[in-house]
Structures are given as C-alpha cells and as structure tokens.
C-alpha positions in Angstrom: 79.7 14.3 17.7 81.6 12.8 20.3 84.9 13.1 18.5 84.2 16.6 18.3 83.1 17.3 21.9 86.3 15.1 23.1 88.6 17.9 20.4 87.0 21.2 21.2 85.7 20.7 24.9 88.1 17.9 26.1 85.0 15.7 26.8 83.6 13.3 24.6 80.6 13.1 27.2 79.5 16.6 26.0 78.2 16.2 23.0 74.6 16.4 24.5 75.9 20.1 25.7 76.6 20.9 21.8 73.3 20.1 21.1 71.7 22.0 23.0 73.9 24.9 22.3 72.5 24.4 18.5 68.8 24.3 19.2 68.8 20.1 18.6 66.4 17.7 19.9 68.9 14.2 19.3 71.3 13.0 17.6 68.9 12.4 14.7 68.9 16.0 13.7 72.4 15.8 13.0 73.2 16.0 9.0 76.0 16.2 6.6 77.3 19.2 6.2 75.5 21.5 8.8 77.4 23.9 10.5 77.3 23.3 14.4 78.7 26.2 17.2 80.2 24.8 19.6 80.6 26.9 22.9 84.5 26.9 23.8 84.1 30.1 25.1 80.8 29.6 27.7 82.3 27.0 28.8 86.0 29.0 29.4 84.0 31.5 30.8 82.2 29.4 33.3 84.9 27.3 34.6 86.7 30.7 35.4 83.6 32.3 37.2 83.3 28.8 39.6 87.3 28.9 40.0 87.0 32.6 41.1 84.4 32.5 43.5 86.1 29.2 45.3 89.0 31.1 45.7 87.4 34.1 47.7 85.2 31.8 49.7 88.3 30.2 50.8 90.1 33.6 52.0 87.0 35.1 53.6 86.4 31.6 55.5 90.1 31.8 56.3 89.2 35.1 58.3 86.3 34.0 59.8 83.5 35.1 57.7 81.5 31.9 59.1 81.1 33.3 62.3 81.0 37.1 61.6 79.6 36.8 58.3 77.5 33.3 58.2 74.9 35.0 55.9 76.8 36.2 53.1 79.3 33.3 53.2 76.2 31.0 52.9 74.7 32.3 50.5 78.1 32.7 48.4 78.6 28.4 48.6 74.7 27.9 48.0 75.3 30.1 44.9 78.8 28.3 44.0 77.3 25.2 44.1 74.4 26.3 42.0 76.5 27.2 39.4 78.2 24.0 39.4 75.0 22.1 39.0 74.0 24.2 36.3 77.3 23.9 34.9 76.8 19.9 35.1 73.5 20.4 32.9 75.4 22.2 30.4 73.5 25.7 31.3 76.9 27.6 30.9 75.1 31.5 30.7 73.6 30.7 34.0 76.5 29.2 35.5 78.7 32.3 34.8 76.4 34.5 35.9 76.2 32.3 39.4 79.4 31.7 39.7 80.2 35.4 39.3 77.3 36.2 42.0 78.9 33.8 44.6 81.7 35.9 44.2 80.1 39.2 45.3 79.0 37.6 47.7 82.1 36.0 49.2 83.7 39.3 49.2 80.6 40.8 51.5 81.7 38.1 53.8 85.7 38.5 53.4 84.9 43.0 54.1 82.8 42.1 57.5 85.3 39.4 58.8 88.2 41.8 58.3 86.0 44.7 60.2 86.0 42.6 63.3 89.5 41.6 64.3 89.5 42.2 68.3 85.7 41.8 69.5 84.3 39.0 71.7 84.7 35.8 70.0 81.6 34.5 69.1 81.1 30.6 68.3 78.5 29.9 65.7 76.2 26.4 64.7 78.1 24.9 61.6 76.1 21.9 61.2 72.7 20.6 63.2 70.6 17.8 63.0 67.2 16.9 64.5 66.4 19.7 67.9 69.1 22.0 68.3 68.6 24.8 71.6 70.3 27.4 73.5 69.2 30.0 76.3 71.2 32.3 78.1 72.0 31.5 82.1 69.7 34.0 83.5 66.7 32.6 81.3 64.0 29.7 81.9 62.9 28.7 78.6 64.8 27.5 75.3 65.1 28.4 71.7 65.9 27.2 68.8 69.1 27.8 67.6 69.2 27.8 63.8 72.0 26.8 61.2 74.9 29.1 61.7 73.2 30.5 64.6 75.4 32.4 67.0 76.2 31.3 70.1 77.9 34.6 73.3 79.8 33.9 76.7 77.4 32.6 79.2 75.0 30.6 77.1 73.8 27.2 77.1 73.6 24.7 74.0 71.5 21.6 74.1 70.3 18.6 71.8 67.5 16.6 71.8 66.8 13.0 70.5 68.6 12.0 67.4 69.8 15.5 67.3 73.3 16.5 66.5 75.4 19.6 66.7 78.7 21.0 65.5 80.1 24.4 67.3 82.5 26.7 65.3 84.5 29.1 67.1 86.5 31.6 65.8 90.1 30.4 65.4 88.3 27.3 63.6 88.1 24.9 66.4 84.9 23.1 66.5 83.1 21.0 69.2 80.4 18.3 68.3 77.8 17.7 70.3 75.9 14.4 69.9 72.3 13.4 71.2 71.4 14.6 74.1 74.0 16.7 75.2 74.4 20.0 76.7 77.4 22.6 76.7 77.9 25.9 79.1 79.9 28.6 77.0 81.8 30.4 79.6 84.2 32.2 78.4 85.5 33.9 74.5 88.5 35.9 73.5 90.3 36.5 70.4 92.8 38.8 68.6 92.6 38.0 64.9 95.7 40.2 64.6 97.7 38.5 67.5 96.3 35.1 66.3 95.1 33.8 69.6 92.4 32.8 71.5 90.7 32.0 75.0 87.7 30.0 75.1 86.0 27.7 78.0 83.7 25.6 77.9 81.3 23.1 80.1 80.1 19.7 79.6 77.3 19.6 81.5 75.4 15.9 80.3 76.3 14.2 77.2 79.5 13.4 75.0 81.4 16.2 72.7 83.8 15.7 70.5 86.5 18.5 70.9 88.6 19.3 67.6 90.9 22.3 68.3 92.9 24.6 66.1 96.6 24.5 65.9 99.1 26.4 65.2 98.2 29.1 67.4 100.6 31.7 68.4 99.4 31.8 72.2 96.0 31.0 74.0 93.9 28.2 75.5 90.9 25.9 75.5 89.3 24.5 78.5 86.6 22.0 78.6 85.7 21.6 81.8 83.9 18.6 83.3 82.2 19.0 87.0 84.2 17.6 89.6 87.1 16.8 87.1 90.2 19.3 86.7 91.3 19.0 83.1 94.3 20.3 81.2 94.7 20.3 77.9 97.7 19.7 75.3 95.7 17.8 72.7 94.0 19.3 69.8 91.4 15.9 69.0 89.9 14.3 72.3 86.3 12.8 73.5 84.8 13.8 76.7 81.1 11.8 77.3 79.8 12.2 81.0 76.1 11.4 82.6 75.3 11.2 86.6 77.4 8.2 87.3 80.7 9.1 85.8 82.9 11.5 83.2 84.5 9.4 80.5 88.1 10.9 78.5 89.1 9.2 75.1 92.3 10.9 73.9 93.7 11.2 69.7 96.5 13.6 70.2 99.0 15.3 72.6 97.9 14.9 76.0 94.9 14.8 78.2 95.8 15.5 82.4 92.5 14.7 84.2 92.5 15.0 88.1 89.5 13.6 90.7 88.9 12.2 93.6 92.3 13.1 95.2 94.0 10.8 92.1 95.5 12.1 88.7 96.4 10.7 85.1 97.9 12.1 82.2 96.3 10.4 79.2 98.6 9.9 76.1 97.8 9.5 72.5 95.1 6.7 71.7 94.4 6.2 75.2 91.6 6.8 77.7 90.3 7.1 81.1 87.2 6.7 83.3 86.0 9.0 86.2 83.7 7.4 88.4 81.2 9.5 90.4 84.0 10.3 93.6 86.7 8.1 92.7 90.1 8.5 91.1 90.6 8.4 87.3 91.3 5.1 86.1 94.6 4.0 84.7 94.6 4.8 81.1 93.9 2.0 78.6 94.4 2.2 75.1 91.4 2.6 72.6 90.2 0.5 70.2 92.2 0.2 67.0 90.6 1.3 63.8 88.3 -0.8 62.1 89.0 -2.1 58.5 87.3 -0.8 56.0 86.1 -3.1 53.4 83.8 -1.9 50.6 82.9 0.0 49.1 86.5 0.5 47.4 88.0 4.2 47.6 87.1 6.4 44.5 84.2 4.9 43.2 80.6 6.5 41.7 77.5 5.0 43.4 74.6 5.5 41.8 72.4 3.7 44.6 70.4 4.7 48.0 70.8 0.9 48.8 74.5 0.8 48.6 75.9 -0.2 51.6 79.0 0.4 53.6 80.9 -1.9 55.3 84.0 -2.5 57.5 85.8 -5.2 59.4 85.3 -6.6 63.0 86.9 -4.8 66.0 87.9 -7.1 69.0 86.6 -5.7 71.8 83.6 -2.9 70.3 80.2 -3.6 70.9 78.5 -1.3 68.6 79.9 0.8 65.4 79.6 4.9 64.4 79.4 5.8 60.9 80.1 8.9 59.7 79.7 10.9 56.5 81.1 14.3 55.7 82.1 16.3 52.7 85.5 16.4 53.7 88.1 14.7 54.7 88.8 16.2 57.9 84.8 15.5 59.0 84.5 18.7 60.3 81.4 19.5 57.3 79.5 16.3 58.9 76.3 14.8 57.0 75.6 12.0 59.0 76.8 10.4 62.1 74.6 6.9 62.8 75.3 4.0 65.5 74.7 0.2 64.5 75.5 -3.2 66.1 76.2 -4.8 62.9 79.5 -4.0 60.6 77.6 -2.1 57.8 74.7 0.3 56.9 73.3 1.8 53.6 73.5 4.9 52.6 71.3 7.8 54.1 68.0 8.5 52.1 68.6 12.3 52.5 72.0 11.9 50.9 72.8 14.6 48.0 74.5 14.4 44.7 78.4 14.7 45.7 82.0 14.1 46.7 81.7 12.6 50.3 83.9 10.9 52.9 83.3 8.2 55.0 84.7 6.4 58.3 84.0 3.7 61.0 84.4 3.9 64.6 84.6 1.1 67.2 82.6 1.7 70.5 83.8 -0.5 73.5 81.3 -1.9 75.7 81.9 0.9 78.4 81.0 3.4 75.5 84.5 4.2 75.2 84.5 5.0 71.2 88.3 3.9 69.7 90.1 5.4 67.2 88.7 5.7 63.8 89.4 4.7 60.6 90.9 6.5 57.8 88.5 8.7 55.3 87.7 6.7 52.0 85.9 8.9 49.5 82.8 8.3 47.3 80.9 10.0 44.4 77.1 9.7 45.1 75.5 10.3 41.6 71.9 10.7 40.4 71.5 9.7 37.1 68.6 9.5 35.4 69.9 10.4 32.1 69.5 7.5 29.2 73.3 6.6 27.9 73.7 7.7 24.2 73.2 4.3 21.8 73.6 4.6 18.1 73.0 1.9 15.2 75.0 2.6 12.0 74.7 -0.8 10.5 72.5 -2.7 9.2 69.6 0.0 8.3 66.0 -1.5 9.5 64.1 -3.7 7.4 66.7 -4.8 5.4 66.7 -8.4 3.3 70.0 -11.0 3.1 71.2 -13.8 2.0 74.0 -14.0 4.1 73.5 -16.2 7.4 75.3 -13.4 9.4 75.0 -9.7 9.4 77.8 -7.1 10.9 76.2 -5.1 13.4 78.3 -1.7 14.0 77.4 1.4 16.3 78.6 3.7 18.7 77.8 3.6 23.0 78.3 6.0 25.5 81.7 4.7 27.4 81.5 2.9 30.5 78.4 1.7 29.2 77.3 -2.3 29.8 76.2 -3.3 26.2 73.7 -6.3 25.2 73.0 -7.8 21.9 70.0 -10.3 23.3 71.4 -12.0 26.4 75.1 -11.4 25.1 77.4 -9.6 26.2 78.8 -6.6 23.4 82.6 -5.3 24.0 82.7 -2.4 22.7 86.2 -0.3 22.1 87.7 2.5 24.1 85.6 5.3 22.0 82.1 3.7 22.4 82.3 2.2 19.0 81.5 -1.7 18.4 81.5 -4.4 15.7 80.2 -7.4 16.3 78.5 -10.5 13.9 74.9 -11.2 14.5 73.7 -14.9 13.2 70.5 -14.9 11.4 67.7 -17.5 11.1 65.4 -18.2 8.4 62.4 -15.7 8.3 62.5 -12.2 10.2 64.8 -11.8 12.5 64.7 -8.7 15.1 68.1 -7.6 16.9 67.5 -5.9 19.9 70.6 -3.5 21.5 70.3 -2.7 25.0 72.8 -0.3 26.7 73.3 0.2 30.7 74.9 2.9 31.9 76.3 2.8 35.3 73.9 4.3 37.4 71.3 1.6 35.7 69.6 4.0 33.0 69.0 1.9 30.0 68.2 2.8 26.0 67.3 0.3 23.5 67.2 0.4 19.6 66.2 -2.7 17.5 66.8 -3.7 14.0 64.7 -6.2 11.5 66.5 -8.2 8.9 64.7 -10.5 6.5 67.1 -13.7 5.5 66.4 -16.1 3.1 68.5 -19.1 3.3 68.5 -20.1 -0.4 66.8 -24.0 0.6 69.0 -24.9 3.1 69.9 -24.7 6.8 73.0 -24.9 9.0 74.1 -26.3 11.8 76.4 -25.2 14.3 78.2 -27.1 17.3 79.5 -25.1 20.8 81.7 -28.2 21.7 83.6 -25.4 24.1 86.2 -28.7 24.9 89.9 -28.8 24.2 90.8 -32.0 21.9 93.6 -34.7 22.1 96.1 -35.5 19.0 93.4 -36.9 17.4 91.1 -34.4 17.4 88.5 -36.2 19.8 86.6 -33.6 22.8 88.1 -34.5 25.9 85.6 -34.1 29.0 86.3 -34.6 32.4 82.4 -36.8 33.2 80.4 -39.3 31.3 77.7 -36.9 31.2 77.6 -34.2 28.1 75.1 -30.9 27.5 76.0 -30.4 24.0 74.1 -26.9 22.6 74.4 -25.4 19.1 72.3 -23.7 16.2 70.6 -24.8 13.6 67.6 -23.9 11.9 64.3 -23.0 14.4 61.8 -25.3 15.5 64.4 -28.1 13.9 64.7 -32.1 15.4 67.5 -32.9 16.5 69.2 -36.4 16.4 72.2 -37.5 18.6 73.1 -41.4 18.1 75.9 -43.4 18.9 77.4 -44.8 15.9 77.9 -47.7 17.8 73.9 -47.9 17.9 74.2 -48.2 21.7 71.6 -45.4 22.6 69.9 -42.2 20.4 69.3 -38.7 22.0 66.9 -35.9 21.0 65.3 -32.6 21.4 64.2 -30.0 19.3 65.6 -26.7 18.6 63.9 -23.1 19.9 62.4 -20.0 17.5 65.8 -18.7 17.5 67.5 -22.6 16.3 68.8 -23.0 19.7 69.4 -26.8 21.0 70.5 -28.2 24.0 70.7 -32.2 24.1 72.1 -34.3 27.1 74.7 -36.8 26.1 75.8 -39.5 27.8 79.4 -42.1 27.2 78.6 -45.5 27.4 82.4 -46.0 26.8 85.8 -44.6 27.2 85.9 -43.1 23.6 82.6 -42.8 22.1 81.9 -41.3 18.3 78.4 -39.2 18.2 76.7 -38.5 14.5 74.0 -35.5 15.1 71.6 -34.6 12.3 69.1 -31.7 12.1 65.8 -32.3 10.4 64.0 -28.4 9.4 60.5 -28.4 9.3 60.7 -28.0 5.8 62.6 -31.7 5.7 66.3 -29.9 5.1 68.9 -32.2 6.4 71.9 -31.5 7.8 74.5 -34.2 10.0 77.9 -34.3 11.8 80.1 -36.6 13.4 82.2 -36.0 16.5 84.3 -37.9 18.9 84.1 -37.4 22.8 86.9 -39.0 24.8 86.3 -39.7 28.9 89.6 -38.1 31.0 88.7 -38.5 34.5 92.8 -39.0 35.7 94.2 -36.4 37.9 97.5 -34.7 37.0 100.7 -35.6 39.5 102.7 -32.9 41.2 106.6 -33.8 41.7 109.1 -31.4 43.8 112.9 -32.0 43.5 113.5 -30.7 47.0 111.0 -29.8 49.4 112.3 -28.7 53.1 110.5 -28.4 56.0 112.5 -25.7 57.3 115.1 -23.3 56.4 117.3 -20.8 57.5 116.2 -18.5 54.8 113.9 -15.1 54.0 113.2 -17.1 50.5 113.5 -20.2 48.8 113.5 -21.6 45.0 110.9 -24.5 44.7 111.3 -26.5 41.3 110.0 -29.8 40.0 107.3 -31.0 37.5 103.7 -32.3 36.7 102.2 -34.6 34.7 99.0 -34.5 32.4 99.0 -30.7 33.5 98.0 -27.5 31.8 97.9 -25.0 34.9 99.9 -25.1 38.1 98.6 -22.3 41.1 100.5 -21.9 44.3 98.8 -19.8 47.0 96.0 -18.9 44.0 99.4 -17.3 42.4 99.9 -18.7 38.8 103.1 -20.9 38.4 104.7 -20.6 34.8 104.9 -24.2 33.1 107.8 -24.6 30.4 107.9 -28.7 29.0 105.9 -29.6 32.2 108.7 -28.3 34.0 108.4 -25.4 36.9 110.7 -23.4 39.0 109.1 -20.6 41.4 110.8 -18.3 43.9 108.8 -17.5 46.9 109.7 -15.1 49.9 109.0 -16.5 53.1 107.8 -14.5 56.7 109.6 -15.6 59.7 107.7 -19.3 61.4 105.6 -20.8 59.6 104.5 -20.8 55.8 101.9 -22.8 54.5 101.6 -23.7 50.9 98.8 -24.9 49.0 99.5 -26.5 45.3 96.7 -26.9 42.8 97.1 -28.7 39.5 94.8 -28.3 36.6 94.5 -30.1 33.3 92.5 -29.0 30.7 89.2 -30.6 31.1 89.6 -29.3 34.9 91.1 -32.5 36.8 92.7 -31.2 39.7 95.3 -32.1 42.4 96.1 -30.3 45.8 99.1 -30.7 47.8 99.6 -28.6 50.8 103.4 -28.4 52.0 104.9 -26.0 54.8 107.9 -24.5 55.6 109.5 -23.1 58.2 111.6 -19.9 57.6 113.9 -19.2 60.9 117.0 -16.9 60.3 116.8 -16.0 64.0 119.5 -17.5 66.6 118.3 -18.8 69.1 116.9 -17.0 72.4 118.6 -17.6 75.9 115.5 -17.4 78.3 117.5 -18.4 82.1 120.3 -19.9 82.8 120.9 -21.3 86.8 124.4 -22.1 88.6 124.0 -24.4 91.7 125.7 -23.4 94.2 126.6 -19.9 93.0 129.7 -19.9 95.0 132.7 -22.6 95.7 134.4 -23.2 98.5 136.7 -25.6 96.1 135.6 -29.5 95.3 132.1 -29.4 95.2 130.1 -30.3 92.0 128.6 -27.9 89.9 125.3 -27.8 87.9 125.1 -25.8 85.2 121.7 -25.4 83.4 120.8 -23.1 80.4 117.2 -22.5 79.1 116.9 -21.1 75.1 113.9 -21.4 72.8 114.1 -21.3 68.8 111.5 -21.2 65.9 113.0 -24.9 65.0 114.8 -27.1 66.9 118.2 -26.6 69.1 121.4 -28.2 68.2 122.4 -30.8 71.3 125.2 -29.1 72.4 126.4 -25.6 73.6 129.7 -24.6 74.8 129.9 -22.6 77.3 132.6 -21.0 80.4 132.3 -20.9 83.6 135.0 -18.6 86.4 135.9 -19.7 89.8 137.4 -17.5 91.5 141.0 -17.0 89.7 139.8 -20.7 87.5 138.5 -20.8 84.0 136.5 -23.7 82.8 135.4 -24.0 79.0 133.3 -27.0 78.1 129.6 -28.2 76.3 126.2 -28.1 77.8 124.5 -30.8 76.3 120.3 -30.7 75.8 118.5 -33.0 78.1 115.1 -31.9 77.5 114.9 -30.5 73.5 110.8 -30.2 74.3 111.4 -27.1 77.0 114.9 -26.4 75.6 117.1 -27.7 79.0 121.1 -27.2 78.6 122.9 -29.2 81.7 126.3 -30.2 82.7 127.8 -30.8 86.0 131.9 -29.5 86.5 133.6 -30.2 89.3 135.2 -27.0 90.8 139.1 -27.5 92.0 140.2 -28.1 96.0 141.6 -24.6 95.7 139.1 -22.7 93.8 136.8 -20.5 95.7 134.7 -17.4 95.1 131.3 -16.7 93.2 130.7 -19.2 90.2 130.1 -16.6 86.6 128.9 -18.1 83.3 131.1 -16.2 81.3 130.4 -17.5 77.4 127.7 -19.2 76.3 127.2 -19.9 72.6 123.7 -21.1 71.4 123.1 -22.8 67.8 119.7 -24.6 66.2 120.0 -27.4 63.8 119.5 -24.5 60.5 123.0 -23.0 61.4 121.6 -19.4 63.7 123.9 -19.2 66.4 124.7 -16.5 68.4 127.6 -16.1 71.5 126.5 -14.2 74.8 129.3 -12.5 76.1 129.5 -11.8 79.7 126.5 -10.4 82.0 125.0 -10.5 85.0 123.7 -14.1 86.3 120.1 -14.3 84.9 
C-alpha cells in the first residue's frame, strides 16, 4: 500500500488516506486481488483549491484588505487554513470545498480594499496579547480594542500587564507596542493610487518597536517623543521612554534625535539615551546578535518541553525571545523576557511552520541587535506509525535456533526488536535474524515514531532444540597473529548465549582460579574475568538444566603499552598560510589531529593543514586497537606578515655638523625580529646608508649612533628603513614624515 500511495499520490505516507477513501478500517482488510480507488483526482482538486485561495489572499492583502477589510480577509485565512488541516487528515471533499470558500472570501476583501483608495488612513490591531485599549482624546474611560480593531487620528492605544500589541497601518508599516505602553495617533494620510503616506505618531510611556514600509514613492513617519525632536530616515528602530528618560536603539538608515540644546544622528546598530533635560548621549553601538544554538534550523518538534537556546552576549543582562509565523516577525506569537540563555516552548503554541530569534538587552534596557530567524515545524502527533509483520506467522514451531524476522515500518520510524536496535531500509522494510531459545519464545516489535507514538506487534515461536544446546561468545576484541583477544585491563566482562537458566564455568586452564554465574530466561550470561598473567587461556562450559554440555577455549592476551607518535619535522613557526606535517606511529590503528582523522598507510602519515595567522595549536591522539592512547600537543606559529614599524626617534632632529646622532626605530612582529635593519638617514645635502642593529628584541628597539659631517647642517630625515623577522617578511618604508 505504500508503494502504491508513493506511485499514484507521490507519498508513500498516504496510504492511510487510501484507506479511508475505500471504506477500510486497517491494513488488515487489505486482500489479494481487491480492487482499491485511489483518489488522484480529490487530491488534484484540493491542492488547486488551497493554491487558489493563497494567491488572492496575497493580492487583496497587498491592497490593504487588513485594514479596510479585516473581516473578510480573516475569515478567508481561518478558512485557508482549515482546508489545510483538513487536507492533512486526508478529508479532501471538505478541503476543496474550504479552500474554494476562502477564496470568495478573499475576493470580498480584495473588492472593499480597491473601493477605498484616497480616504483617511486608518491603522488596525494585527496582533494582541493580554489587555489591549484605546479611547479617543476627548473621552475619560477605555475600551477594549479587539483583534483587527481599528484604530482613527486622534486616538490613544494602551497595554496592560503582560500585554502586547502590533499596529498595522496602511502602507504596511507596523508599530509594536510592548507591556505597558501607550501610543497617541495624531495624524493619517494615504493615496493608494499615489503610493504614499503621512502618519504621526506619539510615545507617550513605554517602548515600541517601529517597523516602516519602504519603497514609498513620497511621504513620512514621525514618532514623536515629548521633549525629543526626532527625524527619521530609518525604516526598523526602538524607541522605549518612562519619566526619567527617552531611550533610541537604531537597525537601519538613520535616527537624528535633538534635546536639551544638544543633537545626535544615530547610525545603523547604534543607540542613544535622553535623560530627563539633558543632551542626547553620544551614540554607542548595540549589542551584537546572540548565537543561536539549538534547536538546529529545519527541524519537526513534536514537544511542549523543547527548549530553545542561544549563546552568551557580553554585555546583556537579560534575553527576548520571539516567535512568529514568519520570517520577517511581523505575524508575532510570542515575545517573552528571561535572564537565562534559553526557554521552552509556549504551551499555547499551535501546530505549524514558525520562526524564532534572540535578542540581547543591555543593562540600561538598551535591547541589541537580534539574531537571524531559524525556522521550526511544531507537530502534534498522536497518530500510531504503521508496523507490519510478514514473517514468521504467530504460533509457529522450529527446529532451527534462529528465525528471519521480515516486515515493513513507517519511515523515520525508531524500530526495536527487545532492547535492540532494528535498521530498517530506505522503504520501511526490514530483515533481521532473531535467536531462539529452547521452549516458547515471544518476539516483541516496537516502533517509535518521531513525535514518540508507539505500536507494538508480537510473535510466538515454539523451538525444539533436538537435545542439545549452544553456546555463543560476544568476545567484541580484536585478536593478535595468533588469534588470542587482546584487551587493554586485567579485568574482563565476558557475555554470550547459551541455553536459559544454564551454569556457567570459566577456569583457567592453568587451574589458577574458576569463575561462574548462571545464565537468564532468555540464555543470557555475563561472567567477570580476571588475568592472573600476561597471556592467559580460559575453557568455558555451559551445563543446561537438563545436564547438556557444551565448552570452549579461548585466549586473552594483556596490551596495556601505549602507541608512539614520531614527526619528521615539526616547526615552531613559519612563514606560511599552510604546512605538510608527516611522520609515523607505532603499535597504532588510528591517528586524530584536532578530532580530524589522519589517514594511516604502513604506519606511515602525511597531513596537510591550513594554518590562521599567530598561533595554532595542535592536539595529536593515537589509538590502538584495544584503545591505548597517546596525546601530544604541538603549536605553530603561522606569520606571513612583515613586520610593523610602530615609532622611530632622531636625536637631535637637526645638525649644525659634527654632533652624534642617535637613531632609534621601534617594530613589532608575530615572531621574532631579525638583528639588524638597514636604514638612511639625510643631512642637509649628506646621505648616510648603514644598519640599526636590535638592542632590546623583548620591546623591539633598533639603535645606532652616526656621526653627522663638520659641514653638514639642516634637519636630520630617515629616509629608508627596511624591516625583516627571522621567517624571511620584510618590508622597505620609503620616505615619510618623521613619526
């Protein structure tokens, strides 16, 4: 069935949808030779209807229709999103007939948006949370302002405690206002046919988050802040203000504030303070954004108690997280503050696609730029995963000690057989051996899907083991030449299988010691061993209840040697972006540098490695095969810089002829300075070429003393000056002003 639904509907995962299309309660139902419909065309039909719909929702939203036409546009993605569940739960009649509704309504929406091109702009709710309230200036008392509420010139907006708002006006800009926060509306033009607009608004307590519209042919914003003169060029800044002072964090273009007879112009990731009848503070950038760290981008979680979690910020004292539905966070979910570098997921969180980001908040609640979107699928799945058992049948009799076990899993599926672990192939399908002990034996298949739904199916097998048993070591150790188990400690767990409720003998055949146990119902043993000597030989024998007999021998070898690392060349610096790195180990079987793998050919190795400018540190882990390791850490210093002339001083900067001269140069390099530089010096109409030589290699001193001649006079020039270090990076300074 699976094949079929992955041919016709190009998902194997639908076969439950072809069921139901037939009138059938499982799998079970499912026989040879029956003719099954399969509904291609539904499911054409309701992909196009969704499609459709989408598409008109996006023009009419494109014109508007949220604030001229919030009903009908509502009710069109309510009814779009509908169809999709029902789509999802393989409904496909209904989901046409949805999908084709959300149209009608969409275009409702798209005629009214298009009827009111040139009217006052109105600005509409687009998202609240918690105790959202407006009233007009020339009234006492609020109201509530509901979702997609509309907000005229001249009134006020307010939230409450742990209440959260999102403003749509008409050209698409938004402003968010967070808890308790209040916004005047002053002022709201537009000319849909023009393309512009004029809108102004107030901050009168609180913090808004101001994300404006481009791309406009002409037109302004204002958000105006008592006391503060703002003008904006910036289409994503953060304005917070209270009693004591009015707080600017800018994301794009520019931000001019002026107060208190002083004025700034804030750039891009930069902000400013305002205290209560002072000058604006010189801008200081934001906070950089915060790393996030897991969950990973695109993945399903299937989990409330998920959480999500980003890196530390230098400087924030507290964190925003917030959720939306896309990645421009305009459609916001949630928005919650936390001390701590993670939170779970909201309980009120809905099946869907969502986006989520961090935000670092500086200790003046200054919040910093945050980071980039990373999208998640939140899906709730309660669902059983399709497990199928086509071999053996139940209640079957063997004489074979093993039976093939074969069947079929939903994909993506965690399969168990017992405690172990099942691999099953690409299509669901699996194959495994199942070892049997004497008596019934039950084999229980558990599959897990991913959001933790489970199914189990179980099979009984009778085997009779014709009068004798088996036994089975899981010596999982590699062997020398000889074939003797190597381990790494004198002390051995040695497990196997054997027949149940079996004793189990372990002796040395030296007669040094014995060791016993018995084994479990299913002929399990575990028995702790332990080498007296170097090289010890082992004989194990399994008694059944039943007085069956069974014995082995084995040989268990102590290696407790580390392996040796040996590098042909190993520099501690080089004037290089790279280097080649060979030598060779001993006694190895694995050689890691840096947790990289290092290819081995006849204990032999030869590894290129790109270096960063400074320093490099290397860590080198050897391995043999019974888990012996060596480390040896190396570094190396890559410089392919010259070196840097920091000051250079001329005493006295001007002959009258015979005096002595001191020249002094100081340079800096990554690694260490050759002792000499040459260098030329002009007196007057006299050249001088000779070497500074360095006195002090700790702070990098050049000095030499010239003498200038009787008849040279005039200012004293350093005209060359060539700098080297000891890798071969030189570089010549040609003639410049005296540093």
């Amino acid at each position: 069935m699976r094949d079929v639904s992955r041919q016709y509907l190009g998902n194997p995962d639908l076969w439950e949808d072809i069921l139901r299309a037939n009138q059938l309660n499982g799998i079970a139902e499912v026989k040879p030779g029956m003719t099954i419909f399969i509904p291609v065309q539904a499911i054409t039909n309701a992909n196009k209807a969704i499609d459709q719909a989408g598409s008109v929702i996006q023009e009419a939203t494109k014109t508007g229709a949220r604030i001229f036409a919030a009903e009908p546009i509502s009710k069109a993605i309510q009814l779009r999103d509908t169809a999709i569940e029902k789509r999802k739960a393989g409904d496909w009649a209904e989901c046409t007939r949805l999908g084709n509704a959300a149209a009608v309504e969409a275009k409702k929406a798209l005629d009214i948006s298009i009827a009111n091109k040139n009217v006052p702009a109105d600005a509409a709710l687009a998202f609240k949370k918690g105790t959202v309230e407006k009233r007009k200036s020339v009234e006492n008392s609020w109201k509530d302002l509901p979702l997609h509420g509309m907000l005229v010139e001249e009134e006020r907006v307010r939230t409450l405690t742990e209440s959260y708002a999102e403003i749509l006006f008409r050209d698409d800009s938004r402003i968010r206002l967070n808890a308790n926060s209040q916004a005047h509306i002053k002022k709201m033009r537009a000319n849909l046919v023009e393309n512009s607009d004029e809108a102004s608004v107030s901050l009168i307590e609180g913090d808004v988050m101001a994300l404006l519209a481009g791309g406009k042919k002409s037109g302004s914003f204002k958000l105006e802040v008592p006391n503060v003169e703002t003008k904006i060029n910036s289409e994503r800044f953060w304005v917070g203000r209270n009693e004591e002072s009015a707080k600017f964090a800018n994301f794009n273009g520019e931000l001019e504030i002026a107060a208190g007879g002083g004025k700034v112009t804030i750039k891009e990731n930069e902000g400013s303070i305002v205290q209560k009848g002072q000058k604006p503070t010189p801008p200081k950038e934001l906070l950089p954004p915060p790393a996030l760290l897991s969950p990973s981008a695109d993945i399903e979680l299937f989990d409330l108690k998920n959480e999500l979690k980003w890196g530390v910020v230098v400087g924030a004292s507290s964190y925003r997280l917030e959720i939306a539905t896309e990645n421009e966070f305009t459609k916001m979910v949630s928005s919650r503050d936390t001390k701590e570098t993670k939170l779970s997921l909201p309980t009120s969180l809905e099946e869907g696609l969502y986006y989520w980001r961090a935000t670092g908040v500086s200790g003046n609640g200054m919040p910093g730029n945050p980071s980039e979107g990373r999208i998640f699928r939140f899906i709730m799945d309660s669902t059983p995963p399709f497990l199928t058992i086509t071999s053996p049948q139940n209640e079957i009799s063997t004489t074979a000690s093993t039976i093939k076990v074969m069947g079929s899993v939903e994909t993506q599926s965690l399969l168990l057989a017992g405690s172990d672990t099942i691999r099953s192939e690409k299509d669901g399908t699996f194959n495994f051996d199942w070892k049997l002990n004497t008596g019934k034996n039950t084999i229980i298949l558990k599959a897990i899907d991913r959001a933790g739904n489970v199914s189990q199916l179980s099979r009984t097998v009778d085997y009779n083991s014709n009068d004798k048993i088996e036994l089975k070591l899981n010596l999982n150790l590699p062997r020398d030449l000889n074939g003797a188990y190597l381990t790494s400690s004198r002390g051995l767990l040695l497990t196997g299988e054997t027949a149940p409720q079996a004793k189990i003998n372990v002796a040395l055949t030296s007669g040094k010691a014995d060791f016993k146990s018995v084994s479990n119902q299913s002929g399990h043993f575990e028995v702790n061993l332990q080498l007296t000597d170097n090289t010890e030989e082992f004989k194990i024998t399994a008694t059944s209840t039943t007085g069956l007999m069974v014995s082995e021998k084995f040989v268990v070898s102590l290696d407790d040697t580390p392996p040796s690392i040996t590098f042909d060349e190993y520099p501690s610096s080089i004037a290089q972006e790279s280097i080649s790195i060979t030598g060779s180990v001993t006694d190895a079987s694995r050689l890691e540098c840096n947790s990289t793998p290092v290819s081995l050919t006849s204990g032999r190795f030869s590894l290129n490695l790109p270096l960063k400018a400074g320093l490099n540190n290397l860590r080198w882990i050897a391995y043999d095969q019974v888990g012996n390791q060596t480390v040896v850490e190396q570094s190396i210093v890559s410089d392919t810089d010259a070196p840097e002339l920091v000051k250079s001083s001329i005493t006295p900067p001007q002959a009258n002829g015979g005096e002595s001269i001191t020249v002094q140069v100081w340079a800096k390099d990554a690694t260490r300075l050759r002792k000499a530089a040459s260098f030329s010096l002009q007196i007057g109409g006299f050249n001088f070429t000779d070497n500074l030589i360095l006195t002090d290699p700790d702070k990098g001193i050049y000095s030499a003393t010239v003498k200038a001649p009787l008849d040279s006079k005039g200012a004293v020039k350093l005209t060359m000056l060539k700098l080297s270090d000891q890798l071969g990076n030189s570089c010549e300074f040609p003639p410049w002003d005296q540093r």
